[in-house]
mmCIF file of the N, C-alpha and C atoms, coordinates in Angstrom:
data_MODEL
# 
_entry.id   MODEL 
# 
loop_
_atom_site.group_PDB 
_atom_site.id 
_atom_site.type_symbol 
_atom_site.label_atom_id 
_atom_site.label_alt_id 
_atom_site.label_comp_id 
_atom_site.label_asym_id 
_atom_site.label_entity_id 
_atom_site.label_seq_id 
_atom_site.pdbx_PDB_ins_code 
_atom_site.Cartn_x 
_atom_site.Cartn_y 
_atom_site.Cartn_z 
_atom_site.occupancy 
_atom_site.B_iso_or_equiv 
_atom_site.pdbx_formal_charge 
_atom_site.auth_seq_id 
_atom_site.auth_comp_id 
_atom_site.auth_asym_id 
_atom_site.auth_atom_id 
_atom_site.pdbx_PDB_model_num 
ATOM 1   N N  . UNK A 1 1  ? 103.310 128.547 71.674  1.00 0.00 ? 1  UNK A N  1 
ATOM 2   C CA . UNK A 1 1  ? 104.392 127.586 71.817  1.00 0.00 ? 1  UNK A CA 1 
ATOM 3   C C  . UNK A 1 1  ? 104.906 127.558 73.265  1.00 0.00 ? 1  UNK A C  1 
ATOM 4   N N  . UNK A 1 2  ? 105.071 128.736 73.760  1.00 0.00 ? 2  UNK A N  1 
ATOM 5   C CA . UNK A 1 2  ? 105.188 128.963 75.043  1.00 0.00 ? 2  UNK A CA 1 
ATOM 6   C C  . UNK A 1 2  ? 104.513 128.163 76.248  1.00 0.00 ? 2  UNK A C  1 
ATOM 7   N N  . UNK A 1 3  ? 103.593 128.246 75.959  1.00 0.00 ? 3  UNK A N  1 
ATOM 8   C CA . UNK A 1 3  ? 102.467 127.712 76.554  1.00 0.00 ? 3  UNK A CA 1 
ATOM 9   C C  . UNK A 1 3  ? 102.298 126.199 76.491  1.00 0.00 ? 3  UNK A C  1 
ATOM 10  N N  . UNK A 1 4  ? 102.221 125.880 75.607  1.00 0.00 ? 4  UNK A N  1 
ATOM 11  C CA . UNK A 1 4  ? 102.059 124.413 75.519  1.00 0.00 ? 4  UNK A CA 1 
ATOM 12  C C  . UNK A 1 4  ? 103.919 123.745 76.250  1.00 0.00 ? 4  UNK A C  1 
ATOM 13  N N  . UNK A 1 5  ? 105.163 124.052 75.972  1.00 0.00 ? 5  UNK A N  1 
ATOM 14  C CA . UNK A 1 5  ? 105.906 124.233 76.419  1.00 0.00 ? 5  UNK A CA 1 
ATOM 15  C C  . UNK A 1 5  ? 105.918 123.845 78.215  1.00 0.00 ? 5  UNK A C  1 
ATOM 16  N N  . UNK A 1 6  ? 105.345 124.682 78.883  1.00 0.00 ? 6  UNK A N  1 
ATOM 17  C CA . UNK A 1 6  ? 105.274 124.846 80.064  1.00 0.00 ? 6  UNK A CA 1 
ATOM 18  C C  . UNK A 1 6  ? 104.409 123.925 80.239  1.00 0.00 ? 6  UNK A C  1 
ATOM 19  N N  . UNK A 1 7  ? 103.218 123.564 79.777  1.00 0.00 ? 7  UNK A N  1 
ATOM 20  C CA . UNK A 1 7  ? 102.081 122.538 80.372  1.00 0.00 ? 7  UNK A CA 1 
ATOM 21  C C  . UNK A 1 7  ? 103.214 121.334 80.475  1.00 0.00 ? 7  UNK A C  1 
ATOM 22  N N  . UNK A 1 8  ? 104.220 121.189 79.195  1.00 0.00 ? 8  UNK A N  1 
ATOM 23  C CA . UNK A 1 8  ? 104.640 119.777 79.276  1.00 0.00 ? 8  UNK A CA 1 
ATOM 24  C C  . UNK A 1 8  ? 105.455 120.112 80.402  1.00 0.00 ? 8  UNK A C  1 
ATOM 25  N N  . UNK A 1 9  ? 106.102 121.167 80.705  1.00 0.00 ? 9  UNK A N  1 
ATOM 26  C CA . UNK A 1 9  ? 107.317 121.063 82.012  1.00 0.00 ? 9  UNK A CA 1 
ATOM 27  C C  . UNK A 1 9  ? 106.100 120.780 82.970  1.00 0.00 ? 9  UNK A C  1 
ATOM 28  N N  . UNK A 1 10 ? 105.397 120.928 83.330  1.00 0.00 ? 10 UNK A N  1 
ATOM 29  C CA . UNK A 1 10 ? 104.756 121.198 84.775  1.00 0.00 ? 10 UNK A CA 1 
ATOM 30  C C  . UNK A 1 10 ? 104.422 119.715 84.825  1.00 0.00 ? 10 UNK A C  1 
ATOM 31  N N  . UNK A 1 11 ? 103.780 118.837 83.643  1.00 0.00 ? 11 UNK A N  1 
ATOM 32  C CA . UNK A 1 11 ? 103.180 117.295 83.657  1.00 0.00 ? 11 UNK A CA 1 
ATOM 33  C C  . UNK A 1 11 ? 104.081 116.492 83.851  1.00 0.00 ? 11 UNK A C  1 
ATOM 34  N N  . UNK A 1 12 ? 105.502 117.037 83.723  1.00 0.00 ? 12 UNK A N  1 
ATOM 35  C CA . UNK A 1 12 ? 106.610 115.724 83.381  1.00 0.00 ? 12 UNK A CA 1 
ATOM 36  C C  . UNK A 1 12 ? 107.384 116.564 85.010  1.00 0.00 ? 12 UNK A C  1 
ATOM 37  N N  . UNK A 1 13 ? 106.588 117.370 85.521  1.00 0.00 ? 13 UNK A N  1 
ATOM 38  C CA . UNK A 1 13 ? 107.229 117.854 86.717  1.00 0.00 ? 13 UNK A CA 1 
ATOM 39  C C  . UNK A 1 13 ? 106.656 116.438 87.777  1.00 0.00 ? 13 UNK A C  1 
ATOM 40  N N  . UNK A 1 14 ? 105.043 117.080 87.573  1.00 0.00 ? 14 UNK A N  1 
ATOM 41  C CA . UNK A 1 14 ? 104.099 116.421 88.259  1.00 0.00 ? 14 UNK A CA 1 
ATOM 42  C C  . UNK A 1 14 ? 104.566 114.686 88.606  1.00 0.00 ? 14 UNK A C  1 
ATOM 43  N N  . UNK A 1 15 ? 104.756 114.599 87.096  1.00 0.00 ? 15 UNK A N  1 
ATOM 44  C CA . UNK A 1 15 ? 104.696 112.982 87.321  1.00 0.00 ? 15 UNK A CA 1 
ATOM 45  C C  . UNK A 1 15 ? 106.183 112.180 87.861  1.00 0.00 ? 15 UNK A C  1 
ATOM 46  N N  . UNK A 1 16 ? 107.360 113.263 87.704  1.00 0.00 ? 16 UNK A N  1 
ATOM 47  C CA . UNK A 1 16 ? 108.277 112.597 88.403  1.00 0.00 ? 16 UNK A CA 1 
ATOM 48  C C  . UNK A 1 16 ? 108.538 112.790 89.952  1.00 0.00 ? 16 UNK A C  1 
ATOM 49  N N  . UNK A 1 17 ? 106.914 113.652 90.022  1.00 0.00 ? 17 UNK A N  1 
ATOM 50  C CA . UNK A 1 17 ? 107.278 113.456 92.079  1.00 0.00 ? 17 UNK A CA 1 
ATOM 51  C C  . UNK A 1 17 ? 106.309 112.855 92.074  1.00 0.00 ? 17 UNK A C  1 
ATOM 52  N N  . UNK A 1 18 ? 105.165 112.380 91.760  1.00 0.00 ? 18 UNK A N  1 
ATOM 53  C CA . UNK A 1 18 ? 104.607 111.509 91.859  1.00 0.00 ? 18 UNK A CA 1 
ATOM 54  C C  . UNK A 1 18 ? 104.962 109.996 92.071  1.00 0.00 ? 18 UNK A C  1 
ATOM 55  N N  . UNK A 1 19 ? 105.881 109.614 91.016  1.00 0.00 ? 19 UNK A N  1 
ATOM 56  C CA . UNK A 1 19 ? 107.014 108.544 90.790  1.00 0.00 ? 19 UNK A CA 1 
ATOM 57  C C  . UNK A 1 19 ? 107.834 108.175 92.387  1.00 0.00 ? 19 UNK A C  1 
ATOM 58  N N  . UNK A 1 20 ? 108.407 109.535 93.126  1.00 0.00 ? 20 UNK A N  1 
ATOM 59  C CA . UNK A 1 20 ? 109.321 109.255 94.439  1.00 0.00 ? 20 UNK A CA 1 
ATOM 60  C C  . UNK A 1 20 ? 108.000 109.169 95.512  1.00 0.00 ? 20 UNK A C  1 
ATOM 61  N N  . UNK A 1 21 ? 106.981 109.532 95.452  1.00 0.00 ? 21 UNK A N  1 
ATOM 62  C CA . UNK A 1 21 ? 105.931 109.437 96.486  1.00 0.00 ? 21 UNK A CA 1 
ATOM 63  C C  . UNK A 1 21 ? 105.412 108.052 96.472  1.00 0.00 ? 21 UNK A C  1 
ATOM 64  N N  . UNK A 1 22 ? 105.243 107.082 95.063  1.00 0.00 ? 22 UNK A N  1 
ATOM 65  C CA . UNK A 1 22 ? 105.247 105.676 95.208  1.00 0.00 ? 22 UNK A CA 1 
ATOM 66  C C  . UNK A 1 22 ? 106.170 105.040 95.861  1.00 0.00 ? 22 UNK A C  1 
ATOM 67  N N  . UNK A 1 23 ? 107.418 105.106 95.367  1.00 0.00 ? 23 UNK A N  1 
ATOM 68  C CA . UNK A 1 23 ? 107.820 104.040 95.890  1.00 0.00 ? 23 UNK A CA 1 
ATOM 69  C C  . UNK A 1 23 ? 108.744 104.493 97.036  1.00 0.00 ? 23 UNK A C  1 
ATOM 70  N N  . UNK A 1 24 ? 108.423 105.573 97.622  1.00 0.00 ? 24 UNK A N  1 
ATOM 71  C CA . UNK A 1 24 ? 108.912 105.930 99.487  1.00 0.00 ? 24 UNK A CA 1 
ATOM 72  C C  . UNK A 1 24 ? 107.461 105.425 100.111 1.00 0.00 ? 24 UNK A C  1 
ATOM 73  N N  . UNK A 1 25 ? 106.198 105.170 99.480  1.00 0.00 ? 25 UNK A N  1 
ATOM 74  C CA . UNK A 1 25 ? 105.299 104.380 100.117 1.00 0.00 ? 25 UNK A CA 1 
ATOM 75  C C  . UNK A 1 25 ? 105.609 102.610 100.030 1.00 0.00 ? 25 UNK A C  1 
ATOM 76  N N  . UNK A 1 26 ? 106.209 102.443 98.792  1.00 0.00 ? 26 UNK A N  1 
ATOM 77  C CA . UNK A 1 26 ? 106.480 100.779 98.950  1.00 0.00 ? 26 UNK A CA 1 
ATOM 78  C C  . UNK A 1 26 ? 107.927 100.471 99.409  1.00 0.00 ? 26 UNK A C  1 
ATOM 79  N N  . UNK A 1 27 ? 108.768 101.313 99.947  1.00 0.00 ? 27 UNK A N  1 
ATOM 80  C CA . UNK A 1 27 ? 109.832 101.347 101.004 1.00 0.00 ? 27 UNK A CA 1 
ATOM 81  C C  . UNK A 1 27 ? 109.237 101.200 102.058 1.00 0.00 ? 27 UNK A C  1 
ATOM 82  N N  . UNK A 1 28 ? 108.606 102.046 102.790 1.00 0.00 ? 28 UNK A N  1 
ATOM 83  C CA . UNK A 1 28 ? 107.296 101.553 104.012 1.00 0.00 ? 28 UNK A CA 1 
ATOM 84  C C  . UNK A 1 28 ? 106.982 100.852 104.122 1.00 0.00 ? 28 UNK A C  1 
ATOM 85  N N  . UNK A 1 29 ? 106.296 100.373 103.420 1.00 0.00 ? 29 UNK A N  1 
ATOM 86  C CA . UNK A 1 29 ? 105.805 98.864  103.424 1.00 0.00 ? 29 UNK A CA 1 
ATOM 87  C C  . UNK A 1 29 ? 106.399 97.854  103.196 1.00 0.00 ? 29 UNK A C  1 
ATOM 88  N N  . UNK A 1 30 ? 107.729 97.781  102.889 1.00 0.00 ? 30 UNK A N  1 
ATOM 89  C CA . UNK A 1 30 ? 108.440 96.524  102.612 1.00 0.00 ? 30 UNK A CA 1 
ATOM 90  C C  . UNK A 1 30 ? 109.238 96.244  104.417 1.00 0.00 ? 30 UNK A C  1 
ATOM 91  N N  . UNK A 1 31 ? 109.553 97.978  104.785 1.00 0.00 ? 31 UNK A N  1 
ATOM 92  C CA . UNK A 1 31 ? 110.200 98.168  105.903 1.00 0.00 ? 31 UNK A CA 1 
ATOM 93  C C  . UNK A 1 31 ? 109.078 97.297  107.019 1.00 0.00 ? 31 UNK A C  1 
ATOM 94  N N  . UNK A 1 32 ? 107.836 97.759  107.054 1.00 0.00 ? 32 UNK A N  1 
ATOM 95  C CA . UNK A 1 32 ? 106.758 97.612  107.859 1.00 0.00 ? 32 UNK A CA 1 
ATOM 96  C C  . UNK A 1 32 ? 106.684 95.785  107.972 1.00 0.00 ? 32 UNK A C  1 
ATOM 97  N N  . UNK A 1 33 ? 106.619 95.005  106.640 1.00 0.00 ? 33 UNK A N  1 
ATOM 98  C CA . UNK A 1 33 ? 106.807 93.945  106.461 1.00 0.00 ? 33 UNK A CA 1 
ATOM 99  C C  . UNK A 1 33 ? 107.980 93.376  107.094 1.00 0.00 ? 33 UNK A C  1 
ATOM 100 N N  . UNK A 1 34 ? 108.952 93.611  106.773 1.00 0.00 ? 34 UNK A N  1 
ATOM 101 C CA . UNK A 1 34 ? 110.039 93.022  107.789 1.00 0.00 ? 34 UNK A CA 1 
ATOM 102 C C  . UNK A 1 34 ? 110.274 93.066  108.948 1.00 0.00 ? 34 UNK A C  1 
ATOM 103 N N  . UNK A 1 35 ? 109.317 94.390  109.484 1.00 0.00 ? 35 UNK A N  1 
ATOM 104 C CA . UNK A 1 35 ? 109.570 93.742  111.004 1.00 0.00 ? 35 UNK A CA 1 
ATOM 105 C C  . UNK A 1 35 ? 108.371 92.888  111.447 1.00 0.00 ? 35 UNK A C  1 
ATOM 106 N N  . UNK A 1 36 ? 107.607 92.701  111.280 1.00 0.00 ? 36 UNK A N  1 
ATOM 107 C CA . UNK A 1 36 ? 106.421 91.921  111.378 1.00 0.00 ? 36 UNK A CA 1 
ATOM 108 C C  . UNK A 1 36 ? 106.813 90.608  110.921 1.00 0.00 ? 36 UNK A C  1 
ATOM 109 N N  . UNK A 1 37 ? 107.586 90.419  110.172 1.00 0.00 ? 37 UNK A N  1 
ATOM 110 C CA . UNK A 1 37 ? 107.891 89.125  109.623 1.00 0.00 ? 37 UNK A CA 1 
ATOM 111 C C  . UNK A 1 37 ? 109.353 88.289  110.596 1.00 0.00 ? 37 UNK A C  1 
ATOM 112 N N  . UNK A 1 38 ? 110.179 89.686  111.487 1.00 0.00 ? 38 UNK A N  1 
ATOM 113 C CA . UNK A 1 38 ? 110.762 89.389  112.501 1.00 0.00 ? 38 UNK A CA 1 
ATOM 114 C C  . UNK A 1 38 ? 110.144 89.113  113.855 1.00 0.00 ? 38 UNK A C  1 
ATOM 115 N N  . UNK A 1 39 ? 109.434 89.270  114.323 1.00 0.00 ? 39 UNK A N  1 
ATOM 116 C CA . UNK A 1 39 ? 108.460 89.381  115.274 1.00 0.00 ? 39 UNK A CA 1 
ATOM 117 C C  . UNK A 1 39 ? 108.059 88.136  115.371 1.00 0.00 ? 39 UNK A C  1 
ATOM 118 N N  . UNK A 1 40 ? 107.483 87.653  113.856 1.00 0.00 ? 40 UNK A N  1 
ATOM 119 C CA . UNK A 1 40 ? 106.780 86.317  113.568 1.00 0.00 ? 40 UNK A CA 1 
ATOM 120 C C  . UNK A 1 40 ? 107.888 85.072  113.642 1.00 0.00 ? 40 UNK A C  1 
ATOM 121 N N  . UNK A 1 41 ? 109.254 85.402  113.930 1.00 0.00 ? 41 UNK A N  1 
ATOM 122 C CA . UNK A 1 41 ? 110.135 84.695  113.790 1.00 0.00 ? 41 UNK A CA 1 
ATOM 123 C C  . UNK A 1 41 ? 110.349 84.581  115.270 1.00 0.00 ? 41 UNK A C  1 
ATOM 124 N N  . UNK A 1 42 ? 110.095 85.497  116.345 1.00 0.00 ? 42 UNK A N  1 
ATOM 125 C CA . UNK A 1 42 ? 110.310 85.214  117.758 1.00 0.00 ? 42 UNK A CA 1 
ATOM 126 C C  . UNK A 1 42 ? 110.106 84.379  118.097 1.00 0.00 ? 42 UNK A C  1 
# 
């Protein structure tokens, strides 16, 4: 019980930093987009 226990902490660990590593990559890219899209406005 123990065991199985811990697999689920570690998967539901895994997947909620997984979760902040998406979308601090599509913050980047939205950031990256707007200035390029200011630039294009010069």
């Amino acid at each position: 019980m123990n065991k199985l226990m811990s697999t689920l902490l570690i998967a539901l660990s895994l997947g909620l930093a997984g979760c902040n590593t998406v979308k601090g990559v599509g913050q980047d890219i939205q950031k990256a987009g707007e200035k390029i899209e200011g630039a294009a406005k010069k």
